[in-house]
Backbone of each chain as ProteinMPNN parsed JSONL, in Angstrom:
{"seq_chain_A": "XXXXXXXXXXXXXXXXXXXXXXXXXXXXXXXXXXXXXXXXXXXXXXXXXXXXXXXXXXXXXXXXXXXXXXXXXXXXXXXXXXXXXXXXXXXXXXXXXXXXXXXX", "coords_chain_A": {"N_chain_A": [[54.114, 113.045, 162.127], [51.241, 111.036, 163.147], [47.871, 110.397, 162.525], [44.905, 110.062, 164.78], [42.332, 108.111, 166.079], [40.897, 108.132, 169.521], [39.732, 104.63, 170.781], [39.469, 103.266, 172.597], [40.773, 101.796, 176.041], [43.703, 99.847, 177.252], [44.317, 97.796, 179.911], [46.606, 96.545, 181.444], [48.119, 94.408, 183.693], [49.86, 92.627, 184.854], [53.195, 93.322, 183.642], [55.972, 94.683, 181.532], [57.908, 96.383, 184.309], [58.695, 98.951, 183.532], [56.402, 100.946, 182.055], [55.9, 103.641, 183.446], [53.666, 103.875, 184.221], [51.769, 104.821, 182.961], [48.386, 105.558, 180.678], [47.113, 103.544, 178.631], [46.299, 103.678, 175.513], [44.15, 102.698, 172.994], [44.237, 103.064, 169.809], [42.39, 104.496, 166.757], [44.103, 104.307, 163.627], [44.294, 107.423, 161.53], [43.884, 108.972, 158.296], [44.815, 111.974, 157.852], [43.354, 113.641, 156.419], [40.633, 112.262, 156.883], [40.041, 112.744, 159.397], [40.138, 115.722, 159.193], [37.715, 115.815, 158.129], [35.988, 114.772, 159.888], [36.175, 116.523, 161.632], [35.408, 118.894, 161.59], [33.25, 118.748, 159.436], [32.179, 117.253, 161.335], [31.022, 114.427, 160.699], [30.714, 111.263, 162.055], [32.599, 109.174, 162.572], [32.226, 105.839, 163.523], [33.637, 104.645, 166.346], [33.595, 102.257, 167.284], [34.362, 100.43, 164.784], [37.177, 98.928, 165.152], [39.457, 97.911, 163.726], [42.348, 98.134, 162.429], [43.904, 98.801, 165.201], [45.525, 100.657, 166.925], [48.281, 100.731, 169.594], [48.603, 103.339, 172.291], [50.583, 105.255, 174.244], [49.69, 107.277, 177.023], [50.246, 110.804, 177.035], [49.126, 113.103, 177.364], [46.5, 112.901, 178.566], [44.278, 111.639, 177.175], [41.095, 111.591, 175.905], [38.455, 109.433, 175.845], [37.385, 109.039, 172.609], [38.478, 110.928, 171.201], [39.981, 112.816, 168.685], [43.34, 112.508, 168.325], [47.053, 112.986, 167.834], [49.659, 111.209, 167.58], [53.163, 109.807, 167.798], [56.228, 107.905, 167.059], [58.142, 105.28, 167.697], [61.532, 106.136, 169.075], [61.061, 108.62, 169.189], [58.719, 108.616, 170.637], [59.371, 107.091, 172.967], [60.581, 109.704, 173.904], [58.812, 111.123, 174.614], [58.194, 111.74, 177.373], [59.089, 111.88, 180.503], [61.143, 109.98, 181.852], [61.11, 108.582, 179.75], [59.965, 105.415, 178.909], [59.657, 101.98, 177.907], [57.716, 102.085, 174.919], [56.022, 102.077, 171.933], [54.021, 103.952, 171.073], [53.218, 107.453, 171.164], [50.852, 109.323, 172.502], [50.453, 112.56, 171.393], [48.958, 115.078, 171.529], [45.776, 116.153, 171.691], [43.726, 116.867, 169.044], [42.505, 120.141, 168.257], [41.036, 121.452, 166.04], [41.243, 121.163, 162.592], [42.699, 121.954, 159.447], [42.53, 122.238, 156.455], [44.026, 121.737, 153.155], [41.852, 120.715, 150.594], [43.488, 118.304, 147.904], [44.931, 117.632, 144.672], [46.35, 114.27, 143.871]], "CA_chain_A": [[53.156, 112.698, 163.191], [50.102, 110.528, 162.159], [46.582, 111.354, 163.465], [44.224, 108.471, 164.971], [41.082, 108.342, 167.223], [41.201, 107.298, 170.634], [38.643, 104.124, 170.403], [39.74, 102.335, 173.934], [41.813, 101.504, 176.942], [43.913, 98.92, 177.36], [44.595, 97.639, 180.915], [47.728, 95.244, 181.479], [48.84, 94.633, 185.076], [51.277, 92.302, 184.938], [53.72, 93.969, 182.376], [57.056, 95.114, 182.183], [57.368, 97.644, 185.378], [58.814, 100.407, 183.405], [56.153, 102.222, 181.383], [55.838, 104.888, 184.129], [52.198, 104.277, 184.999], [51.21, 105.626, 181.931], [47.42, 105.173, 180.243], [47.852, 102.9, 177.309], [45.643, 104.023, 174.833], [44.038, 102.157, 171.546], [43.764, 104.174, 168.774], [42.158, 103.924, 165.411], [44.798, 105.441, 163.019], [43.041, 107.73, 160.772], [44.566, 110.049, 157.352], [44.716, 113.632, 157.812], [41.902, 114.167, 155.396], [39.501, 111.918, 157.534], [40.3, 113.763, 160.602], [39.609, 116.74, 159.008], [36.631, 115.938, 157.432], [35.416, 114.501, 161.236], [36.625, 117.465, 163.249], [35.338, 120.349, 160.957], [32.324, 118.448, 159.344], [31.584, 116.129, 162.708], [30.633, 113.389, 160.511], [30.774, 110.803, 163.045], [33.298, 107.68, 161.976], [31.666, 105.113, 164.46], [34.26, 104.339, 166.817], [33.2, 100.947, 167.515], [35.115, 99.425, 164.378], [38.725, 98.817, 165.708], [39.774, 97.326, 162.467], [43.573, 98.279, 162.25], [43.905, 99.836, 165.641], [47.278, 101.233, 167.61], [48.185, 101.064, 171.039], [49.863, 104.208, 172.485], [51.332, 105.708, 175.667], [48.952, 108.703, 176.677], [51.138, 111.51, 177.041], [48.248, 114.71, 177.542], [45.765, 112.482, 179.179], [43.431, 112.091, 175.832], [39.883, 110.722, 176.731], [37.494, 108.426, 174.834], [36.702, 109.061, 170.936], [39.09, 112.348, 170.894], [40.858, 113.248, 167.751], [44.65, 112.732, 168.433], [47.892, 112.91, 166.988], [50.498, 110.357, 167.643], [54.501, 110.088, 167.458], [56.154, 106.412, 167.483], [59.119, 104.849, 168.081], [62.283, 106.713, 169.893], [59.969, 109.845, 169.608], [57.503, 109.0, 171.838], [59.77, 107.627, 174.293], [61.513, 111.205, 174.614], [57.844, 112.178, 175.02], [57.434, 111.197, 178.953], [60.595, 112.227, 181.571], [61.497, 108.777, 182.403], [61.616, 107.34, 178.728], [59.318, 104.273, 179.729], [59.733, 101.736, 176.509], [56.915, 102.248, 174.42], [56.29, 102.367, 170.194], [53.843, 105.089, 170.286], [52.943, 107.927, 172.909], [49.992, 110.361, 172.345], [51.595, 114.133, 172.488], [48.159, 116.351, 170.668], [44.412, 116.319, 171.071], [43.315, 117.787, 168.109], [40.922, 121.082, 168.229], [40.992, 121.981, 164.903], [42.304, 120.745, 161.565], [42.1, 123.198, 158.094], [43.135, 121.149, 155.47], [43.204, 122.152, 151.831], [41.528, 119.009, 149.414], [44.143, 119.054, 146.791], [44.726, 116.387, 143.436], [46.772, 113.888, 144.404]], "C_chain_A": [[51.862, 112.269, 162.544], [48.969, 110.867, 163.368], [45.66, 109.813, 163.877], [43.072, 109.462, 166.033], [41.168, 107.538, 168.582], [39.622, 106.207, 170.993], [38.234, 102.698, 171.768], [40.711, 102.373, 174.682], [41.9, 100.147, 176.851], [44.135, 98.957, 178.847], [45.849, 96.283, 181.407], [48.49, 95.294, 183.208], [50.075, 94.316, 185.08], [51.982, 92.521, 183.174], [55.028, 94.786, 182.586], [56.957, 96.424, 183.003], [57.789, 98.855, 184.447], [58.119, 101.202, 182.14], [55.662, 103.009, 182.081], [54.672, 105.051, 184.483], [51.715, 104.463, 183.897], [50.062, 104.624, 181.39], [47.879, 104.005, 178.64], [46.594, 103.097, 176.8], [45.105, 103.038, 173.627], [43.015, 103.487, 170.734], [43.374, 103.513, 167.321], [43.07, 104.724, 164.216], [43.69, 105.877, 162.012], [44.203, 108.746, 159.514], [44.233, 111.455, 158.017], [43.498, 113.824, 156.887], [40.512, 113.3, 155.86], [39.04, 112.603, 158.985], [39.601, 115.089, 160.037], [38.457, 117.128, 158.735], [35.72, 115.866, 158.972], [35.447, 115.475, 161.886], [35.524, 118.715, 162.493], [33.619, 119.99, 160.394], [31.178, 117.432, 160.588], [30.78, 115.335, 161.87], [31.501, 112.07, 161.518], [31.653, 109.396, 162.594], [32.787, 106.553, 163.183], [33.157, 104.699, 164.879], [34.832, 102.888, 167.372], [34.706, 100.131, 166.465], [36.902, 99.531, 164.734], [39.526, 98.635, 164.75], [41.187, 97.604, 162.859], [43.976, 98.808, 163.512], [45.273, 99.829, 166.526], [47.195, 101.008, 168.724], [49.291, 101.911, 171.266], [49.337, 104.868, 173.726], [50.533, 106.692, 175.663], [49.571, 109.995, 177.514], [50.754, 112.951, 177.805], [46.932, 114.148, 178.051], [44.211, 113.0, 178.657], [42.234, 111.216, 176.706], [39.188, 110.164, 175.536], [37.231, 109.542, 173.661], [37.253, 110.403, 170.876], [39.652, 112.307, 169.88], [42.146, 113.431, 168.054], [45.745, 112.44, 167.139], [49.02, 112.477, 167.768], [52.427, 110.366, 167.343], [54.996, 108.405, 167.645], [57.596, 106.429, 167.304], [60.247, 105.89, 168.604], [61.883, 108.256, 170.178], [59.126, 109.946, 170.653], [57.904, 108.679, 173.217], [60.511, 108.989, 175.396], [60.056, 112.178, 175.079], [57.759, 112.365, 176.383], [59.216, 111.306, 179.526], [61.021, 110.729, 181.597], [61.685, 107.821, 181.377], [61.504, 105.937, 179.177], [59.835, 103.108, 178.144], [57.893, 101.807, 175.929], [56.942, 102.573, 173.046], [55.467, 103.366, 169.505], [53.107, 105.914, 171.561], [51.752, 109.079, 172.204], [50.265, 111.639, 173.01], [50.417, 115.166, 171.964], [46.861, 115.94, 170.951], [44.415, 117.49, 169.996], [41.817, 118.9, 168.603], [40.317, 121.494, 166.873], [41.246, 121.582, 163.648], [41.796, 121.83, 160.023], [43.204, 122.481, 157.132], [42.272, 121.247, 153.856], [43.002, 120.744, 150.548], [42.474, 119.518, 148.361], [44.501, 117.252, 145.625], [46.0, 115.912, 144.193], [47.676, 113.069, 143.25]], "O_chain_A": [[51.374, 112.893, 161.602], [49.057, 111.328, 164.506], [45.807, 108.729, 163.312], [42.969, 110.609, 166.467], [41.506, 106.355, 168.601], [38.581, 106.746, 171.37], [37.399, 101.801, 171.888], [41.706, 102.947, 174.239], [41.008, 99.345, 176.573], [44.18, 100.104, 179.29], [45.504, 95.124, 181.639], [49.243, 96.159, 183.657], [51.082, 95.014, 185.207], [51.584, 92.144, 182.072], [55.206, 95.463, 183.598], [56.236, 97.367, 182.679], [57.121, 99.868, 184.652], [58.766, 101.896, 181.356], [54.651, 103.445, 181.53], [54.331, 106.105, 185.02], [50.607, 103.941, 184.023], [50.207, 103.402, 181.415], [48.886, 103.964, 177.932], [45.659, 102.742, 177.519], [46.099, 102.421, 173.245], [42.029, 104.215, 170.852], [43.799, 102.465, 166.834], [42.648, 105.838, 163.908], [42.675, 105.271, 161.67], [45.273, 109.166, 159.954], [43.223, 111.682, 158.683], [42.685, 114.595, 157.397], [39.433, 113.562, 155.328], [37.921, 112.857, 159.429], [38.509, 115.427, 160.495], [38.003, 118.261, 158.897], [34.889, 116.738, 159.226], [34.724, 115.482, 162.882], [34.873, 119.382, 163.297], [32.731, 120.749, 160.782], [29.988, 117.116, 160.608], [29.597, 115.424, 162.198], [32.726, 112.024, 161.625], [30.901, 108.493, 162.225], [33.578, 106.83, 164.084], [33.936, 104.415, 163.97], [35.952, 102.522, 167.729], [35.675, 99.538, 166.94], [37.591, 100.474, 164.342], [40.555, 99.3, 164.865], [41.309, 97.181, 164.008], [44.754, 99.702, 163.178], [45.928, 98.795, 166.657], [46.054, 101.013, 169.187], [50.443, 101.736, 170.871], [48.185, 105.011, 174.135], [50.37, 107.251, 174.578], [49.281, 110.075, 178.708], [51.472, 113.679, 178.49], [46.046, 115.001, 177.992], [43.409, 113.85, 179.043], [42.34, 110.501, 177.703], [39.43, 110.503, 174.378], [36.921, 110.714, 173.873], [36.434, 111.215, 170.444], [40.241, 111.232, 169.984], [42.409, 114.631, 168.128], [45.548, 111.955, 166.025], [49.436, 113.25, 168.631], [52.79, 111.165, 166.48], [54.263, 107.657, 168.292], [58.21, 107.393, 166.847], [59.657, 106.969, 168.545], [62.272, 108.939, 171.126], [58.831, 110.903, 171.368], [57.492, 109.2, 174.253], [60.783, 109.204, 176.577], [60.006, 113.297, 175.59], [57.107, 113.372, 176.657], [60.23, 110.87, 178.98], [61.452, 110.719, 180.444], [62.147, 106.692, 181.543], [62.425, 105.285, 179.669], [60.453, 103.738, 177.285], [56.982, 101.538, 176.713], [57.834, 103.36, 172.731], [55.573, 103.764, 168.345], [52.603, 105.415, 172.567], [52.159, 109.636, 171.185], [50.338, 111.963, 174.196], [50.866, 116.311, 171.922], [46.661, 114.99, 170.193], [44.909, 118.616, 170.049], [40.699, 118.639, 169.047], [39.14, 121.833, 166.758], [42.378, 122.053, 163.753], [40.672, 122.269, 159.781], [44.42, 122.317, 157.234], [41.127, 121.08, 153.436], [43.833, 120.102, 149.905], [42.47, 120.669, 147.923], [44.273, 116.09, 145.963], [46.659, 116.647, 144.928], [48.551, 112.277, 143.599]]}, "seq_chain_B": "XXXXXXXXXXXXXXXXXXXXXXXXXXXXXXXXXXXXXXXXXXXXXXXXXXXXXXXXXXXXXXXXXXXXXXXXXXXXXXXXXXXXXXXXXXXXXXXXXX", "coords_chain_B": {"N_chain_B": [[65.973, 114.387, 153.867], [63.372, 116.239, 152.249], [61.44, 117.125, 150.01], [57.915, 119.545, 150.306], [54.571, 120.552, 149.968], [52.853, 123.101, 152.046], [50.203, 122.467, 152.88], [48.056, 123.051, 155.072], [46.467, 123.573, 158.48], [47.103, 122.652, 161.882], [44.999, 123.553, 164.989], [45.83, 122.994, 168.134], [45.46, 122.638, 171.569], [45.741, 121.406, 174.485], [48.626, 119.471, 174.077], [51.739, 118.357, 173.705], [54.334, 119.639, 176.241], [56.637, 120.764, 174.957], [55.378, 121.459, 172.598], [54.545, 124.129, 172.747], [53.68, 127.177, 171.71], [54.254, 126.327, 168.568], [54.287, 126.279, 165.489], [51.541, 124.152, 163.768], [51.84, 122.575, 161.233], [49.999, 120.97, 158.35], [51.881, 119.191, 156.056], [52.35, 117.658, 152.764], [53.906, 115.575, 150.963], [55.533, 116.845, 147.946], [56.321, 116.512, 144.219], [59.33, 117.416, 142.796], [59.589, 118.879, 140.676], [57.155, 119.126, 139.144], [55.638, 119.481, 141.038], [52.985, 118.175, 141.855], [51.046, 115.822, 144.275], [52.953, 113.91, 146.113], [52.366, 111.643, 148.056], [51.428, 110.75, 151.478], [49.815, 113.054, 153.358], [51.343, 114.724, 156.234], [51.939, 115.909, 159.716], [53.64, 118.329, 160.599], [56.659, 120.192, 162.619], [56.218, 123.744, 162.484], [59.271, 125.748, 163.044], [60.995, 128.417, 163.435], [60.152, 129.239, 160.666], [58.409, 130.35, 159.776], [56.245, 129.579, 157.119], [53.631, 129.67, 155.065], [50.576, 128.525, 154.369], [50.486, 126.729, 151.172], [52.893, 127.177, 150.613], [56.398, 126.4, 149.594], [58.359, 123.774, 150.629], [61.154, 123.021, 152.858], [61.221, 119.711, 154.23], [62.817, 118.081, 157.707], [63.003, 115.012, 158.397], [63.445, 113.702, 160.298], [64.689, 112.484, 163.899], [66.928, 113.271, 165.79], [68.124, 116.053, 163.901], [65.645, 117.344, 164.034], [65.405, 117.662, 166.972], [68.026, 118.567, 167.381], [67.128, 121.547, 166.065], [65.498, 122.511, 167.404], [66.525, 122.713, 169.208], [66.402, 121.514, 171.81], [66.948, 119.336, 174.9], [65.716, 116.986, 174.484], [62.847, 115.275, 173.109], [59.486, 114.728, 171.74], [59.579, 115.323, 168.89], [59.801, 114.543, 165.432], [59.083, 115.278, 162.637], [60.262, 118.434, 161.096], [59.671, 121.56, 159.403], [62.452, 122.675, 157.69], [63.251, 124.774, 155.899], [62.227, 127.112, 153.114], [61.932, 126.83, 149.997], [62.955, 128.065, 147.165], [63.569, 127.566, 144.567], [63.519, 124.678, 142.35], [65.886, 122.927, 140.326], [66.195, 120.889, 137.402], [68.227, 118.777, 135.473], [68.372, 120.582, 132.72], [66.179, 122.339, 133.269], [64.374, 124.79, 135.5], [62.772, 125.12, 138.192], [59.992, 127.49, 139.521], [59.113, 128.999, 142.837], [59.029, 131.32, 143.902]], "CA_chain_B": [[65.034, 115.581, 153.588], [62.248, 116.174, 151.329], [60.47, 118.653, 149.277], [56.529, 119.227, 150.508], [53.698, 122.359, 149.691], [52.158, 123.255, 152.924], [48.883, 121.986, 152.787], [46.675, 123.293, 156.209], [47.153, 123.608, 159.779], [46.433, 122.434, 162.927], [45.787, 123.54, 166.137], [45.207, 122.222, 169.448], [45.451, 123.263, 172.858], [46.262, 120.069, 174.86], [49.939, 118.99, 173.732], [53.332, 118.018, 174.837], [54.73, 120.694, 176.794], [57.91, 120.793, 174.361], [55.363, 122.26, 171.394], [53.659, 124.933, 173.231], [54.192, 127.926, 170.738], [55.003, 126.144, 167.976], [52.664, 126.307, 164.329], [51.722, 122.562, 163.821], [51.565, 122.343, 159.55], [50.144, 120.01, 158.006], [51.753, 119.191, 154.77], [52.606, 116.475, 151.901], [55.432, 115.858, 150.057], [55.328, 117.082, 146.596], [57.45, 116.3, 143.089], [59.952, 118.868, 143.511], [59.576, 119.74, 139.266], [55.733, 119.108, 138.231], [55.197, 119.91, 141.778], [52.229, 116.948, 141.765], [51.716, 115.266, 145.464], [53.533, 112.168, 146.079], [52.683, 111.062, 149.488], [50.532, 110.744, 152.571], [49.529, 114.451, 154.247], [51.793, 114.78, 157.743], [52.018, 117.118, 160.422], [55.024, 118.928, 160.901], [56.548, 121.413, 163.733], [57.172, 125.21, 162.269], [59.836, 125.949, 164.496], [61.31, 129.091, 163.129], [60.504, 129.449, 159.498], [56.89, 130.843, 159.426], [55.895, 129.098, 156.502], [52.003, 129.858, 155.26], [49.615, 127.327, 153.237], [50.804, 127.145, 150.067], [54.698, 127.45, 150.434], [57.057, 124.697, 149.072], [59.11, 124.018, 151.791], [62.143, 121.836, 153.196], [61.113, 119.034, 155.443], [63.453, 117.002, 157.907], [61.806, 113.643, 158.65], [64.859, 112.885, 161.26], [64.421, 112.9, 165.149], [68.468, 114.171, 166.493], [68.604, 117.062, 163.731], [64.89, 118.14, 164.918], [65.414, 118.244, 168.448], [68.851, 120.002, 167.532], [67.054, 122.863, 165.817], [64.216, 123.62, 168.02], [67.353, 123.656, 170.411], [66.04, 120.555, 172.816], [68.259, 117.86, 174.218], [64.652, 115.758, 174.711], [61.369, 116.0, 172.485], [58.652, 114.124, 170.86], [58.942, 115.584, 167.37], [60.717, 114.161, 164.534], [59.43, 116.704, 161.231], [59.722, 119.532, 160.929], [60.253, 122.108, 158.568], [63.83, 123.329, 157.937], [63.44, 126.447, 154.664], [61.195, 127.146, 152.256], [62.634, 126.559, 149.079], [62.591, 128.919, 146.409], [63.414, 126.916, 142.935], [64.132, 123.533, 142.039], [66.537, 122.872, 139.162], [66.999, 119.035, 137.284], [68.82, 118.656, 133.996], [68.048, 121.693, 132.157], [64.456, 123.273, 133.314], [64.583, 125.504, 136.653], [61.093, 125.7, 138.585], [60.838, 128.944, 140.294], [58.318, 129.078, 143.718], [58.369, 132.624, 144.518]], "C_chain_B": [[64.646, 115.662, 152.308], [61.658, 117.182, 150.816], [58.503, 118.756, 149.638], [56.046, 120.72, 150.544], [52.933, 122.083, 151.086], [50.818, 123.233, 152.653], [47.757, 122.839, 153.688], [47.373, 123.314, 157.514], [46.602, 122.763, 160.792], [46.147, 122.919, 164.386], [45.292, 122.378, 167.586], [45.969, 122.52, 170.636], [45.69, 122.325, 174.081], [47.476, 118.977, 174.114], [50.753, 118.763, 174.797], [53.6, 119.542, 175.349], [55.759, 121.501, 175.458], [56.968, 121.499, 172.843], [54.578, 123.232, 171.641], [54.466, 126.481, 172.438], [54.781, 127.73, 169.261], [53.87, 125.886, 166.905], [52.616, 124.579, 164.108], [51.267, 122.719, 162.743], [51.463, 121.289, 158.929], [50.833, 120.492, 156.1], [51.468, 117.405, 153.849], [53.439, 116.982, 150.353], [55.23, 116.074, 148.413], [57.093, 116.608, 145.186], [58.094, 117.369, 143.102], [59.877, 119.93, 141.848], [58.483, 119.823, 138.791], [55.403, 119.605, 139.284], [53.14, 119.341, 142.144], [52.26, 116.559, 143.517], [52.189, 113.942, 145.287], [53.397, 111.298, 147.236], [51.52, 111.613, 150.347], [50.859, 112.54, 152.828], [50.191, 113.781, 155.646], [51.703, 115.846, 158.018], [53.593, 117.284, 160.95], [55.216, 120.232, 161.217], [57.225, 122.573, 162.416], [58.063, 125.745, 163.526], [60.099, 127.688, 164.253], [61.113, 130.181, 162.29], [59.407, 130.316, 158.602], [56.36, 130.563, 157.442], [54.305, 129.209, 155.999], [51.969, 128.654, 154.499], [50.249, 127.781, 152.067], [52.482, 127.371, 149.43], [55.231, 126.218, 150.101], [58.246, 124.812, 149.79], [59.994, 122.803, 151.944], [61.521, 121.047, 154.148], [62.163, 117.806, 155.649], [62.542, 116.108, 158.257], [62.852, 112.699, 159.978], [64.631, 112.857, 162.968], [65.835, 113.718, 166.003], [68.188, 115.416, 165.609], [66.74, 118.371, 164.159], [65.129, 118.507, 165.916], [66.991, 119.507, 168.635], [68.563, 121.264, 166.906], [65.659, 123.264, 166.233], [65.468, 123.266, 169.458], [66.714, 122.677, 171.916], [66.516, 119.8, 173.435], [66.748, 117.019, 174.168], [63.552, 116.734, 173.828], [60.79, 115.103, 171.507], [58.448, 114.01, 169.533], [60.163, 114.809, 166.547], [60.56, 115.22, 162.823], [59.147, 117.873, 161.406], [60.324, 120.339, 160.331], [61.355, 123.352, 158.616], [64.15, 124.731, 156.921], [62.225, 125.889, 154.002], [62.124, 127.422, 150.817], [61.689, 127.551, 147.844], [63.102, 128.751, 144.673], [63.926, 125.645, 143.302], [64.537, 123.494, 140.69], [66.84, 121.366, 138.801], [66.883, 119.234, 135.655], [68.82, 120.523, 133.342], [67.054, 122.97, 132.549], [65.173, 123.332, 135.129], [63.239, 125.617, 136.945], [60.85, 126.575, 139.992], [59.769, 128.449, 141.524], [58.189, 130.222, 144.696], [58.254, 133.715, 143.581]], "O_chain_B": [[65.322, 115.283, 151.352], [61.43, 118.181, 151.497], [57.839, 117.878, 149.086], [56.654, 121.724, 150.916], [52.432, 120.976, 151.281], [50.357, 124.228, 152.094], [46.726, 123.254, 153.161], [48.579, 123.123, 157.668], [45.579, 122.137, 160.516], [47.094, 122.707, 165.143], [44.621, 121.357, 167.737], [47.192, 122.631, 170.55], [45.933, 123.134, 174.976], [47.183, 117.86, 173.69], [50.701, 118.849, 176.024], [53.051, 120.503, 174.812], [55.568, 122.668, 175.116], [57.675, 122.03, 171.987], [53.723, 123.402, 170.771], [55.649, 126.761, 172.63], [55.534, 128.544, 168.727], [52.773, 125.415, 167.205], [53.61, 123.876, 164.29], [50.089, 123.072, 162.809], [52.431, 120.545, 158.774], [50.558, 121.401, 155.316], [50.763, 116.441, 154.148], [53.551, 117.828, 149.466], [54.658, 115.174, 147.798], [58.309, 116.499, 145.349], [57.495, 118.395, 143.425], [60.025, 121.149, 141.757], [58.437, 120.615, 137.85], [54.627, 120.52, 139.01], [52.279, 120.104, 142.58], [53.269, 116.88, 144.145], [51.849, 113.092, 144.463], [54.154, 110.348, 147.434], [50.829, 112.598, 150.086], [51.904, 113.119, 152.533], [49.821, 112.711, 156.13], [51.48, 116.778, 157.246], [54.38, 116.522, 161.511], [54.63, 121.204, 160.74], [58.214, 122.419, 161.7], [57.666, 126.062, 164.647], [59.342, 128.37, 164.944], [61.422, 131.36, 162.466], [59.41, 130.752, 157.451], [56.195, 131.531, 156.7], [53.602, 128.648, 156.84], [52.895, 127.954, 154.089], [50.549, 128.959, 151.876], [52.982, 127.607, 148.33], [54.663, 125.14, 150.271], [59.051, 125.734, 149.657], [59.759, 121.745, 151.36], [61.17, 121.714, 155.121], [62.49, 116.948, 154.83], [61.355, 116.396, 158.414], [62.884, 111.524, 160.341], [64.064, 113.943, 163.089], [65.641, 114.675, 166.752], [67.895, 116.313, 166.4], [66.684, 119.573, 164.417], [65.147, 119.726, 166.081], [67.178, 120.511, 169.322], [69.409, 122.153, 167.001], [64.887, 124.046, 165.677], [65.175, 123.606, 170.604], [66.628, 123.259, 172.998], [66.866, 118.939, 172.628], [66.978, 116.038, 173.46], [63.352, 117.945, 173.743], [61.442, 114.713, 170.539], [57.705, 113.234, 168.933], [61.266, 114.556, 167.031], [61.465, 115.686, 162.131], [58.08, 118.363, 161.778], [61.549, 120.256, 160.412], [61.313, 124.439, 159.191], [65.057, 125.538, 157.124], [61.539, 124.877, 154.135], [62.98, 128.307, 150.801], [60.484, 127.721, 147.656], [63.008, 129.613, 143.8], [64.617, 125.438, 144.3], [63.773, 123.929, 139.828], [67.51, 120.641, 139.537], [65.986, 119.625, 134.908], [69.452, 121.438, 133.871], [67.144, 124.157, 132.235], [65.924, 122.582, 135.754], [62.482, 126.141, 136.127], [61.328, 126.408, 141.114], [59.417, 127.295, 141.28], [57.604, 130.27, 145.778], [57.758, 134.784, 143.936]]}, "name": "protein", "num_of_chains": 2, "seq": "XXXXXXXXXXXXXXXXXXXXXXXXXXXXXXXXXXXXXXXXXXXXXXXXXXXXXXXXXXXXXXXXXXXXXXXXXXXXXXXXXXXXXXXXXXXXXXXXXXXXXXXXXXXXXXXXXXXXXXXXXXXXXXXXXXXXXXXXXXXXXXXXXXXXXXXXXXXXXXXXXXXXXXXXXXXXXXXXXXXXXXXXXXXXXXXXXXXXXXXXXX"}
C-alpha cells in the first residue's frame, strides 16, 4: 500500500456509469519517509505542486490535504461493494506514522 | 514472497472496514544474508503474526493468498505479513535472526 496526499477533486459527469458515485480523488503520491516526516514533524509539503499526481476512488471519504494511503488495481476494486472499475481506491487516512530512518 | 525487517507502524482511525483491528506495519524488504535494505518502505497488514519493529519477517505481496489468510472472500489488501523468519541459509553461511 503506497501513501500519497490528497491535493484535489476531480469531477467527471459524463463517464462510464459504473464507478458507484464514488469521490474521485487526486493524490500526490508521497514515500513513507516523507509522510512521516509531514505527519510527525508537520513540515508542510505545499500541496499546490501536483507534479506526478494519482487519481483514486475515495473509499473513507478523505478530505483536502489529508495524509492517505492508497491500494491500486484489483485491490481497490474489492475495496467498494459493487466493484465499480477503478485503478486506485483510497482505504486509510493516516493519523500517525513511526518510522525508523534506517541506511539504505 | 519476500524477506523484509519491520521498519515502523502506522495507525489510523478512518479505514476500510475490512482492516479494523488489524496492526498496519510499515516495512522494507531487506537482503535476506547482509540483511542491507533493498527496496521502497511499504505498509503491510499484521493479520495474525504480531510481529514488532525490528523483526525479519515473511511478506506476501499477492492479493487471493491475502484475502485467503485474513479469511475474506473480498478485501482491499494485497501485503501482508505471513511468519517471521528465524535464519536464512545460502551456500555455506547460515544467518540467524533470533
Amino acid at each position: 500500500m503506497k501513501a500519497g496526499r490528497v491535493i484535489g477533486r476531480v469531477v467527471a459527469t459524463s463517464k462510464y456509469p459504473n464507478t458507484g458515485g464514488k469521490k474521485i480523488l487526486m493524490l500526490k503520491p508521497m514515500t513513507w519517509e516523507e509522510v512521516a516526516e509531514a505527519v510527525n514533524g508537520g513540515k508542510d509539503i505545499s500541496p499546490k505542486d501536483s507534479g506526478k499526481s494519482v487519481l483514486a476512488l475515495d473509499a473513507v471519504g478523505a478530505g483536502y490535504s489529508e495524509y492517505v494511503f492508497y491500494v491500486s488495481s484489483k485491490e481497490a476494486c474489492q475495496a467498494f461493494e459493487e466493484e465499480p472499475i477503478c485503478h486506485n481506491a483510497v482505504i486509510g487516512i493516516i493519523d500517525g506514522v513511526n518510522l525508523v530512518k534506517g541506511e539504505t | 514472497m519476500f524477506i523484509a525487517k519491520v521498519v515502523g507502524n502506522v495507525w489510523a482511525t478512518r479505514k476500510h472496514p475490512s482492516l479494523e483491528g488489524k496492526k498496519l506495519m510499515l516495512i522494507c524488504p531487506v537482503d535476506g544474508m547482509k540483511g542491507t535494505r533493498s527496496g521502497p518502505v511499504q505498509l503491510a497488514i499484521d493479520h495474525s503474526m504480531d510481529a514488532g519493529p525490528g523483526d525479519t519477517v515473511l511478506i506476501i505481496d499477492e492479493g487471493s493468498s491475502c484475502r485467503q489468510m485474513m479469511g475474506a472472500g473480498k478485501g482491499p489488501t494485497r501485503t501482508i505479513i505471513a511468519g517471521i523468519v528465524d535464519s536464512v541459509s545460502a551456500g555455506n553461511k547460515t544467518k540467524k535472526y533470533h
